[in-house]
Phi, psi and omega in degrees: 000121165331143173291102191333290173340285189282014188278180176241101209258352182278001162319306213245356151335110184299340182253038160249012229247030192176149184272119179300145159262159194326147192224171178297030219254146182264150188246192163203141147298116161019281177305287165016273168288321165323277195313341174256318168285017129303321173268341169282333183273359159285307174304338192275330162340283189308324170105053175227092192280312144341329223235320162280332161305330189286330191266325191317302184257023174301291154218131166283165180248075193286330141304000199273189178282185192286317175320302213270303183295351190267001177264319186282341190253018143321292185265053167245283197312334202301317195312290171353290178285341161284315173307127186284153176283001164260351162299277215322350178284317203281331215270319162311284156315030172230311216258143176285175184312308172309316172290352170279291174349288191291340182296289188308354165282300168309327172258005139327317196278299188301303197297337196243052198202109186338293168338278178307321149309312161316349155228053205261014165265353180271332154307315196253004148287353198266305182303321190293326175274355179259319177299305211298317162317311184228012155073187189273031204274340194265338182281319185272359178284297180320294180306330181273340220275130194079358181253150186289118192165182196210151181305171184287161192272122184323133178238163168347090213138304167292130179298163159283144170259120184270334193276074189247101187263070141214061187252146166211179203199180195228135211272159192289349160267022158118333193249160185303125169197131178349137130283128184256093210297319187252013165289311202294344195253356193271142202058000196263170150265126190215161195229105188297084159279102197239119166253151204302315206176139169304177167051005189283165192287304183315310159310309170307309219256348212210305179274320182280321200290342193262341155331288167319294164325299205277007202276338169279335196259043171248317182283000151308302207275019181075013149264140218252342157192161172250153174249119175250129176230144156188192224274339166306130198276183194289347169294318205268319181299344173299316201265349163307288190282333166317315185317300197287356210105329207256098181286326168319131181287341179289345177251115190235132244210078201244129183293141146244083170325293218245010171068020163309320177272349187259335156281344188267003200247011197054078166204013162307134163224134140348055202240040179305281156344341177244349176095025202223337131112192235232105181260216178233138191285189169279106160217166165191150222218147165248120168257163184248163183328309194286343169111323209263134178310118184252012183166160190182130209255100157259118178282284201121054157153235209237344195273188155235132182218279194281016219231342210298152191274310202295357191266350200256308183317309186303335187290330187251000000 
């Protein structure tokens, strides 16, 4: 009889016990995935340990078949296992919010795969430098993934996430065109508003003029512009800002259609009950040069108290 001990008993887990359905996940061909694990054991050769974690966590290839995920994530364990334990503090501190995310994915991944237990003490300095840097906001995102909820709200610490492509802005004619968060965000200081909805009273009457008002005295303080967002398209935030005033080149009015930057930011609220439907809450951030969150305003809702620019102002 086989040994008790050793059986695999996550076998029998009821919820492996059915095929998920297909979800939007990038696959890779064969050749594909060839061609990207060549390039993570080249970068690892050269001895560029960053440039292999980077590629490492760009797209996993969540859709391919299992063959394909077990080669790619061979050579992961290799990046991984390559990297001195005094690299892993910088190399955490380089990757964005998303790339953490997907790094706490991987070595999830790794951890439930023979291979990777067998080097499961070097795995779990790479969890130990990712909590202590950037605390368990990457762990509970991995655990939440697929539940209806939206991640915990960014705090103090956290990279900002740029990498967000569906943004748009309102072109000096009038029309709508991509915004790039992160070429606009890079090296620079900036100051995150995120409000429920244009034309809304709070927003209009409390929140957006002193913004407005105050913007020469935030680029005094070395802010290089504030970004205002919310959920609304480009059209409306254009006749929004005509409304507000607001001329500065220095205040920028960027549409999150589809809440992408406002769920990576935990800041969606429920405003069902109002006729208004799932927005981006009242928050506001401060970022530093480096990308990394230096404050963060939560109203928990609808009000304005803690989000106020003399309240931002005093932070900096």
């Amino acid at each position: 009889m086989e040994d008790w001990r050793r059986i695999d008993v996550d076998q029998y887990d009821p919820d492996l016990q059915y095929e998920p359905d297909p979800i939007d996940a990038p696959a890779y061909s064969a050749q594909q995935l060839d061609s990207l694990v060549t390039e993570i054991r080249s970068s690892v050769s050269r001895g560029d340990a960053l440039g292999a974690i980077k590629l490492c966590v760009a797209q996993p290839p969540y859709g391919s078949d299992s063959a394909l995920k077990t080669t790619y994530l061979q050579a992961v364990l290799n990046a991984f296992v390559s990297v001195r334990q005094s690299e892993i503090p910088n190399i955490v501190k380089s990757l964005d919010m998303d790339e953490t995310d997907t790094l706490v994915k991987l070595l999830y991944s790794l951890m439930s795969i023979k291979e990777g237990q067998k080097s499961g003490g070097v795995l779990l300095g790479w969890f130990d430098k990712v909590v202590e840097l950037v605390g368990e906001r990457p762990i509970v995102s991995y655990v939440n993934t697929g539940a209806p909820k939206f991640n915990m709200v960014v705090k103090r610490g956290d990279k900002f996430p740029t990498n967000v492509s569906t943004l748009f802005i309102s072109s000096p004619e009038g029309e709508p065109k991509p915004f790039d968060l992160k070429a606009a965000t890079k090296s620079k200081k900036f100051v995150v508003v995120s409000v429920p909805g244009a034309f809304t009273p709070p927003c209009t009457n409390q929140h957006l003029p002193e913004y407005i008002q105050k913007v020469q005295n935030f680029a005094s303080k070395g802010v290089d512009f504030i970004l205002v967002v919310t959920q609304n398209d480009p059209f409306v935030l254009r006749a929004w800002r005509e409304k507000l005033g607001a001329t500065s080149s220095k205040i920028v009015f960027v549409s999150d259609p589809y809440l992408d930057l406002s769920k990576k930011l935990g800041s969606p609220i429920d405003l069902g009950d109002l006729g208004l439907g799932t927005r981006s809450s009242r928050l506001a951030l401060i970022v530093n040069r480096s990308g990394i969150v230096e404050f963060v305003a939560d109203e928990k809702g609808g009000e304005v108290n803690v989000s106020t620019a003399s309240k931002l102002l005093a932070k900096l």
